[in-house]
ZADO-1210 file (C-alpha; in nm, 4 decimals, padded with zeros to 6 digits):
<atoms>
<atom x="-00.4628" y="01.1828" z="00.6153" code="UNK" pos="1"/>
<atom x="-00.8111" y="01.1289" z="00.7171" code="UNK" pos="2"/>
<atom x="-00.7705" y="00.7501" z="00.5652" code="UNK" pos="3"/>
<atom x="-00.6216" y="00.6659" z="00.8602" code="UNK" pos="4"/>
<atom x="-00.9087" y="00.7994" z="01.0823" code="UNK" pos="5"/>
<atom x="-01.1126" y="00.5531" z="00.9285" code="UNK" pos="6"/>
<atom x="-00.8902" y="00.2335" z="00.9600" code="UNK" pos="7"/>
<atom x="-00.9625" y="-00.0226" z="01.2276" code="UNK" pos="8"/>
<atom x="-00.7125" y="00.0496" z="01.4997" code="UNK" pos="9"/>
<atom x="-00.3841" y="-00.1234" z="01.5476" code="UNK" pos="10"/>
<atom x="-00.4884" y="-00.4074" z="01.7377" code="UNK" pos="11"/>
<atom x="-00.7831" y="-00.4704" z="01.4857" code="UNK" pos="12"/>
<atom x="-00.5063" y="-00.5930" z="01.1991" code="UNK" pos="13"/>
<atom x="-00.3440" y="-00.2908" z="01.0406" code="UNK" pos="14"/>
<atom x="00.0382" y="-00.2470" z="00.9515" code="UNK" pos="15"/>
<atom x="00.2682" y="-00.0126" z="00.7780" code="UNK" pos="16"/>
<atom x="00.4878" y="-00.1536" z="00.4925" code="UNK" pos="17"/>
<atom x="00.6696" y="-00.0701" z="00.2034" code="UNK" pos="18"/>
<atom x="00.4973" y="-00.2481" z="-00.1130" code="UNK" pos="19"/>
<atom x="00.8435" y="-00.4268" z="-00.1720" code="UNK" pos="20"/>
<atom x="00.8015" y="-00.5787" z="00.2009" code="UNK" pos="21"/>
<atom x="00.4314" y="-00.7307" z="00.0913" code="UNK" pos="22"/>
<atom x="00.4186" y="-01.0884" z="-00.0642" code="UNK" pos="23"/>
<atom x="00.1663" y="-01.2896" z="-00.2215" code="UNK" pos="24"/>
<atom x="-00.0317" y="-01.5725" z="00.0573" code="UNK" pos="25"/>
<atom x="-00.2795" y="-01.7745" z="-00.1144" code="UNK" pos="26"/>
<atom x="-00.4610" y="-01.8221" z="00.1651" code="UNK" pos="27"/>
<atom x="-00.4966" y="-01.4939" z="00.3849" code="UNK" pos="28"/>
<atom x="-00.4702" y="-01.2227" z="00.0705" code="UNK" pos="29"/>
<atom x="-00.0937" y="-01.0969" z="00.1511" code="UNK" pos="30"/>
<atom x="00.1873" y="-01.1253" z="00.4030" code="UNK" pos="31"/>
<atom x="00.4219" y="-00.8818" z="00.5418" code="UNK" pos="32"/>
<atom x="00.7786" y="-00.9791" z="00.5221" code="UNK" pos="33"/>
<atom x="01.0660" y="-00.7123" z="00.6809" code="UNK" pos="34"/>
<atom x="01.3941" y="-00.8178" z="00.6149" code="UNK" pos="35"/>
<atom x="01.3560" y="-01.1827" z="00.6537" code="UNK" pos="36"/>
<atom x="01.0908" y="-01.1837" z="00.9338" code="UNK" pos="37"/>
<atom x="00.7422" y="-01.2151" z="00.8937" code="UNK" pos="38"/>
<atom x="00.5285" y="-00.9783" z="01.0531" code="UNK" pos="39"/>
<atom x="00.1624" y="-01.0928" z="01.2341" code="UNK" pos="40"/>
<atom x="-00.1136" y="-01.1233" z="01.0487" code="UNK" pos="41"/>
<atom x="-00.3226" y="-00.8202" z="00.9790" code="UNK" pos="42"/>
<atom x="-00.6193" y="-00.7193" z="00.8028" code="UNK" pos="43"/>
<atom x="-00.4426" y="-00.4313" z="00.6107" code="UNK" pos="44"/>
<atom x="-00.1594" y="-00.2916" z="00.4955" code="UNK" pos="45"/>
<atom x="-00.1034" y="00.0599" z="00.4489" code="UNK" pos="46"/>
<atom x="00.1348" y="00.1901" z="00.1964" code="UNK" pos="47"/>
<atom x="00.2161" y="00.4947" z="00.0052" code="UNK" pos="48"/>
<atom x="00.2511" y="00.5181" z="-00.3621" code="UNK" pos="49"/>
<atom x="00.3169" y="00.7358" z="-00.6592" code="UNK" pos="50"/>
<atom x="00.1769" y="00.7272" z="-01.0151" code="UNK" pos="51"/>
<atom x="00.3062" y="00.8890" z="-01.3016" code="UNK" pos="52"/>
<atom x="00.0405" y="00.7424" z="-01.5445" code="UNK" pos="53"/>
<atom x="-00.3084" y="00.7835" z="-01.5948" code="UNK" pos="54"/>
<atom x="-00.6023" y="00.5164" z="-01.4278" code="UNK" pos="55"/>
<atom x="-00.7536" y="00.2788" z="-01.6748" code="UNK" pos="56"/>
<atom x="-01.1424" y="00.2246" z="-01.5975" code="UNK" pos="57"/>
<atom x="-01.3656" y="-00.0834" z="-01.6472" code="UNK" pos="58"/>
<atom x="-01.7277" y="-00.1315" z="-01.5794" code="UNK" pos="59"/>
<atom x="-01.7943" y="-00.3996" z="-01.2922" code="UNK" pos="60"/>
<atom x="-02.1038" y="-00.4781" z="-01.2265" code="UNK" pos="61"/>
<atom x="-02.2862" y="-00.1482" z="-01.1212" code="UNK" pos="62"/>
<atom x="-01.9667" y="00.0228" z="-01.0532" code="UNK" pos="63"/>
<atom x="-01.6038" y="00.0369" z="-01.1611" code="UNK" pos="64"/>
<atom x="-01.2534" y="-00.1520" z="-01.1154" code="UNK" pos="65"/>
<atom x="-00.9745" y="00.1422" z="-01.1343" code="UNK" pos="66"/>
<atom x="-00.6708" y="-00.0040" z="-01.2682" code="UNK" pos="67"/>
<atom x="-00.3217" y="00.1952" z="-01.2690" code="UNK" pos="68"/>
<atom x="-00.0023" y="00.0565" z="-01.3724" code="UNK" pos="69"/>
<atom x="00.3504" y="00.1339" z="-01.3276" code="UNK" pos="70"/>
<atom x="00.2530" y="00.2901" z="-00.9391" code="UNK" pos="71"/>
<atom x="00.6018" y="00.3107" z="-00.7206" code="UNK" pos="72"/>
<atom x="00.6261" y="00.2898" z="-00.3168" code="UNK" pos="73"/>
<atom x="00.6606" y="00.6588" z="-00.2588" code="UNK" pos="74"/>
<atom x="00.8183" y="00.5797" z="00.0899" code="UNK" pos="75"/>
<atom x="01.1115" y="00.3838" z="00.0724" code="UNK" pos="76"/>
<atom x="01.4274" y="00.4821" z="00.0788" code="UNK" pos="77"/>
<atom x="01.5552" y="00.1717" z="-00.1951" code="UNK" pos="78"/>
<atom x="01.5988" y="00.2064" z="-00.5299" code="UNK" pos="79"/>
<atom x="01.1680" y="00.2060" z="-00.5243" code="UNK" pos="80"/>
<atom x="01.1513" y="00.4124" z="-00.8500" code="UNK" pos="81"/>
<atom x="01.3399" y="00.0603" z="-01.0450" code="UNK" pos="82"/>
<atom x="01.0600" y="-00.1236" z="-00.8699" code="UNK" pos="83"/>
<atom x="00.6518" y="-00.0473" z="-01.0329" code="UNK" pos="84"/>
<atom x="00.3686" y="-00.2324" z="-00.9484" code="UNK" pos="85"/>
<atom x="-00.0119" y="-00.2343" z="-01.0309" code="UNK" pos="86"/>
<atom x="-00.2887" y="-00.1312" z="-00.8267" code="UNK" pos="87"/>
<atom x="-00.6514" y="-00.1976" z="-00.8496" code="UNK" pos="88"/>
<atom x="-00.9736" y="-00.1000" z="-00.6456" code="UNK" pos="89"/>
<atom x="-01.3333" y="-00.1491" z="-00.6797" code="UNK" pos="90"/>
<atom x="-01.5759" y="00.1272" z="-00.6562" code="UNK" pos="91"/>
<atom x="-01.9177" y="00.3047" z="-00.7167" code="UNK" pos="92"/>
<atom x="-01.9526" y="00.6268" z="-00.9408" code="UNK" pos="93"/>
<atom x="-01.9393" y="00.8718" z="-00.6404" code="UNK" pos="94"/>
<atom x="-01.6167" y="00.7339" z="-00.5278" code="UNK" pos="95"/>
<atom x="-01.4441" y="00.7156" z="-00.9115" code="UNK" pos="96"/>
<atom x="-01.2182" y="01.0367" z="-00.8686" code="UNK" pos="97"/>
<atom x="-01.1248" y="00.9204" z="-00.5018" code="UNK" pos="98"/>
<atom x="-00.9778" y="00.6108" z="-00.6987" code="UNK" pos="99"/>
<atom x="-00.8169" y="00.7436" z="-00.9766" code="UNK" pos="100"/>
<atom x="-00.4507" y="00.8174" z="-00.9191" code="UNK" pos="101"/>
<atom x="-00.4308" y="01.0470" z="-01.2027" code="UNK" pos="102"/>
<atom x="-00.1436" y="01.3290" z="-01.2018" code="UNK" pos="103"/>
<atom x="-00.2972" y="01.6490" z="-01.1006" code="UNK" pos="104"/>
<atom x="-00.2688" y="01.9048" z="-01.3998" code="UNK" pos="105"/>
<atom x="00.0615" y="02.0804" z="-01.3740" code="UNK" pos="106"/>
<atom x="00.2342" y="01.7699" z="-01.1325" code="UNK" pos="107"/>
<atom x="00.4574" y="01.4962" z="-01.2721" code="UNK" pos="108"/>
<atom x="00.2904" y="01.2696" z="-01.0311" code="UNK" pos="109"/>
<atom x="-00.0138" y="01.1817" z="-00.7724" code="UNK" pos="110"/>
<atom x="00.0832" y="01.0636" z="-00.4395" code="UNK" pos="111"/>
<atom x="-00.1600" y="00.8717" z="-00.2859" code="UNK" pos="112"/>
<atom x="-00.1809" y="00.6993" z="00.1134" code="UNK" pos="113"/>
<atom x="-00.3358" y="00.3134" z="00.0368" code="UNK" pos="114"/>
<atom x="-00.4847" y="00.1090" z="00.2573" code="UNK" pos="115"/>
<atom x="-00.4521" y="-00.2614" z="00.0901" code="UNK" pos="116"/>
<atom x="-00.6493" y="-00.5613" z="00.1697" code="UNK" pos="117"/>
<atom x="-00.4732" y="-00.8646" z="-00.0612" code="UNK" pos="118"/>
<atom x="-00.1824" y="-00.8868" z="-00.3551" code="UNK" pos="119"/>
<atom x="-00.2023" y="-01.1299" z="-00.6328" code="UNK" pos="120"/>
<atom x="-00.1044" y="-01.1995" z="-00.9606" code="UNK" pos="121"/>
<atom x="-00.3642" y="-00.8729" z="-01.0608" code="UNK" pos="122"/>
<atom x="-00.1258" y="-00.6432" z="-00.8723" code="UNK" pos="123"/>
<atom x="-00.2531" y="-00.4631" z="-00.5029" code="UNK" pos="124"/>
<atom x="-00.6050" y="-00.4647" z="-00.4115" code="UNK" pos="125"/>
<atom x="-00.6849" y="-00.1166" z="-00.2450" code="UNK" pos="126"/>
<atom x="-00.9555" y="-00.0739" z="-00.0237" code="UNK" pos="127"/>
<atom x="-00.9789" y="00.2541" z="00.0416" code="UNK" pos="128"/>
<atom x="-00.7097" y="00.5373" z="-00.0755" code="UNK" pos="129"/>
<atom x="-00.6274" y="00.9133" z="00.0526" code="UNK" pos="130"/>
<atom x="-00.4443" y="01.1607" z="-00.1952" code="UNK" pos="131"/>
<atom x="-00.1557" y="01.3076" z="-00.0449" code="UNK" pos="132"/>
<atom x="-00.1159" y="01.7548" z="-00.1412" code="UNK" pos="133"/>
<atom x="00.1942" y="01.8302" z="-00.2980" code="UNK" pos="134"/>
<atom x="00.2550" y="02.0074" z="-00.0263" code="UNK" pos="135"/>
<atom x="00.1902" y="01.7480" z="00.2664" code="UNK" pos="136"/>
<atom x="00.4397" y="01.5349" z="00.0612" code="UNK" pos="137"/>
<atom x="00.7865" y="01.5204" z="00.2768" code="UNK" pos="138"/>
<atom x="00.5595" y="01.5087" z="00.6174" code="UNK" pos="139"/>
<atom x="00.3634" y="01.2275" z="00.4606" code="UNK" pos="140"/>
<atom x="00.7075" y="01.0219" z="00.4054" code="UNK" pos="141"/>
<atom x="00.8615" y="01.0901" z="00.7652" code="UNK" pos="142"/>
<atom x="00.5501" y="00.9952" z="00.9395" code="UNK" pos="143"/>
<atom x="00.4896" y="00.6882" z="00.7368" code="UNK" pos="144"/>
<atom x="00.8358" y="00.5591" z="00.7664" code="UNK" pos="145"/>
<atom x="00.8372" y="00.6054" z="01.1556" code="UNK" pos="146"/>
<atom x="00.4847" y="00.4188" z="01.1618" code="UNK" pos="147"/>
<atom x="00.6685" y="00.1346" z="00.9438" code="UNK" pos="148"/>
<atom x="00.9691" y="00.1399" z="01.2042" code="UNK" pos="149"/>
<atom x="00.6956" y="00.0718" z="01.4724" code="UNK" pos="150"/>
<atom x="00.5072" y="-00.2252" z="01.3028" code="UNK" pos="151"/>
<atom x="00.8789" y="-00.3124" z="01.1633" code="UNK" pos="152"/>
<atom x="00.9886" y="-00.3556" z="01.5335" code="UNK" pos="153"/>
<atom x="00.6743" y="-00.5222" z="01.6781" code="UNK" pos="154"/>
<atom x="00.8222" y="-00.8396" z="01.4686" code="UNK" pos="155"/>
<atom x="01.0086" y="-01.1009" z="01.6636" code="UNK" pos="156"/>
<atom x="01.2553" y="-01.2600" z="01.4654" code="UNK" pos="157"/>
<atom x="01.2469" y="-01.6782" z="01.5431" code="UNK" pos="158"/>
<atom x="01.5764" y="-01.7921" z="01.6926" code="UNK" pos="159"/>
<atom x="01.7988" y="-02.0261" z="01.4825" code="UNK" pos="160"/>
<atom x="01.7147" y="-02.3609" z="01.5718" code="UNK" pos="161"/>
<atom x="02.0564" y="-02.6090" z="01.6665" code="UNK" pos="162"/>
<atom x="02.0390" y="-02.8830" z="01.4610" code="UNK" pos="163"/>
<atom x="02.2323" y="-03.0831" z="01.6449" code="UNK" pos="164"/>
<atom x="02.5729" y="-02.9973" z="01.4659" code="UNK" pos="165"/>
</atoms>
C-alpha cells in the first residue's frame, strides 16, 4: 500500500471512509458523514473500491480523464455491492495504467486503495490510486476498516440541544 506512504499525514487532512459515508459540499469538495455525525474537515479521503468493468478514456488537455463506472466500496460490510458509483481521475500518459481500474486477465474484478480529493455530480475525483494483489485482498479490508474505526471515533457527536420543552 505504498499510496499511503505518500499521503500527507493524519494531522495534514486525511480520513478513512466508506464511499457511502462521503457526501457532496459545494464548497470544500466532499464531507464525511458517519452515522449521523460529521467528521472534521480533511483534505482527503481514502477509500477502497472494486470494479468489475472496464475504464473509459478521454483526452484532456495533454493528458487523460479515466472514467469507470459501476465501481463498489470494497470495504464495507453493508449491502455495498447494491450501492455503484463512478470514479474519475486526471492523468498524464505515464500514469494511464496506474488509473485504469481494469480487471486483471483471469479476475472478476480490480481492487484498488483511492485516495479522493472532492465528489460531485461527475462521481469521485481520485487523486492518486494503489491497486490492491488478489492476494493482499482480505488484509487490505481488515486494516482499512480498523483505520475507518479510528477516524470514525475521532468524531464527537454534538449534544442535543434543550429547547426549552
Amino acid at each position: 500500500m505504498n499510496i499511503l506512504n505518500s499521503c500527507p499525514r493524519h494531522e495534514e487532512g486525511i480520513i478513512f471512509a466508506y464511499l457511502e459515508d462521503i457526501r457532496a459540499d459545494p464548497y470544500y469538495g466532499f464531507k464525511v458523514v458517519y452515522d449521523t455525525a460529521e467528521a472534521e474537515k480533511s483534505k482527503y479521503v481514502v477509500a477502497i473500491i472494486s470494479s468489475q468493468r472496464k475504464s473509459k478514456l478521454d483526452t484532456f488537455g495533454t493528458g487523460y480523464k479515466v472514467t469507470t463506472s459501476a465501481v463498489t466500496d470494497f470495504a464495507s460490510p453493508n449491502d455495498s455491492n447494491s450501492k455503484s458509483y463512478d470514479v474519475l481521475g486526471y492523468c498524464a500518459l505515464e500514469h494511464l495504467l496506474d488509473f485504469r481500474l481494469d480487471p486483471p486477465r483471469g479476475r472478476h474484478h480490480r481492487v484498488a486503495l483511492v485516495l479522493i480529493s472532492k465528489t460531485d455530480k461527475d462521481g469521485f475525483h481520485v487523486e492518486k490510486l494503489d491497486h490492491v494483489e488478489p492476494t493482499d485482498e482480505p488484509n487490505a479490508i481488515t486494516y482499512f476498516r480498523k483505520m475507518r474505526t479510528l477516524s470514525s471515533g475521532s468524531v464527537q457527536i454534538p449534544p442535543k440541544r434543550d429547547h426549552g420543552h
